[in-house]
C-alpha positions in Angstrom: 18.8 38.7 -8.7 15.4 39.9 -8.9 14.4 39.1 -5.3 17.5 41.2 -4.3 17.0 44.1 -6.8 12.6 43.8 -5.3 14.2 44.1 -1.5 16.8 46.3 -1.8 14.9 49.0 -2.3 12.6 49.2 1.1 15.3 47.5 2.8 18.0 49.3 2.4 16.2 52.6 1.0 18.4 52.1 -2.6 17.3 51.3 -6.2 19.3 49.1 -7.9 19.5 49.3 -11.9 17.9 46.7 -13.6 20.4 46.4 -16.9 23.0 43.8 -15.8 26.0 44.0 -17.9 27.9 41.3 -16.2 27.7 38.9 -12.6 29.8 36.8 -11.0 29.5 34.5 -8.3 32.5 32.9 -6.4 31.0 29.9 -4.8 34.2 29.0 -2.9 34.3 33.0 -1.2 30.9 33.6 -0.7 31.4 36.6 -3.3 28.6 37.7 -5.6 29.8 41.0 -7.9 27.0 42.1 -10.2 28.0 44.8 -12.5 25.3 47.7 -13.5 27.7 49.9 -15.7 31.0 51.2 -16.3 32.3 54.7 -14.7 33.1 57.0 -16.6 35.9 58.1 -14.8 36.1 56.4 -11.1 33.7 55.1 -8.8 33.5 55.1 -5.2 32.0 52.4 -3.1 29.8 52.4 0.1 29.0 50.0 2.7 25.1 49.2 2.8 23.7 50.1 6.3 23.1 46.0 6.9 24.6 43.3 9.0 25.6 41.6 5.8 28.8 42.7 4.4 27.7 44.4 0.8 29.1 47.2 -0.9 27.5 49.8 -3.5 29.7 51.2 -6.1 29.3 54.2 -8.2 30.3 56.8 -10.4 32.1 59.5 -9.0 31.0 61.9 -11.5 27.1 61.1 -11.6 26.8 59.5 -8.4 24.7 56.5 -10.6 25.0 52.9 -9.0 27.4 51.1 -11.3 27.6 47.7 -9.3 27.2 45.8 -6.1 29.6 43.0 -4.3 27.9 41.1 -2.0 30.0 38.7 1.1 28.0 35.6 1.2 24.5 37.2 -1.0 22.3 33.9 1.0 22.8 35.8 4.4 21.7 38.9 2.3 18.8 37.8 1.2 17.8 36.2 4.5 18.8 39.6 6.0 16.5 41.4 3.9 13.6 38.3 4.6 13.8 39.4 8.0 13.4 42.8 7.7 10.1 42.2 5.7 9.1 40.0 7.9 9.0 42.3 11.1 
């Protein structure tokens, strides 16, 4: 989760949190859901602007990232690889 929070950033021009409160990975789906925080209220989710199919979620009252679910996270990573790599 560190090489993802490190490439996140330049890659997709977002800072993820660092305090993890809870992940899960579905190994069968592809699925990775890492969760930041709770809202306070209701959070919202966003597509990344990536090839990979990853979602940011947050809270609709303070607009802070509260978690991330990521379809199949190794084509993320390899997604984000390439981008430093160019």
């Amino acid at each position: 989760m560190p090489s993802l929070a490190r490439r996140c950033r330049p890659g997709c021009g977002i800072i993820l949190p660092r305090r993890v409160t809870e992940a899960y990975l579905d190994s069968k789906a592809e699925i990775l859901h890492i969760r930041f925080s709770e809202p306070k209220r209701v959070e919202c989710g966003e597509p990344l602007p990536l090839k990979t199919l990853a979602t940011i979620f947050r809270d609709e009252d303070t607009n802070e990232i509260t978690a991330i679910e990521i379809l199949k996270p190794e084509d993320l990573l390899n997604e984000l690889n390439h981008i430093f790599s160019t």
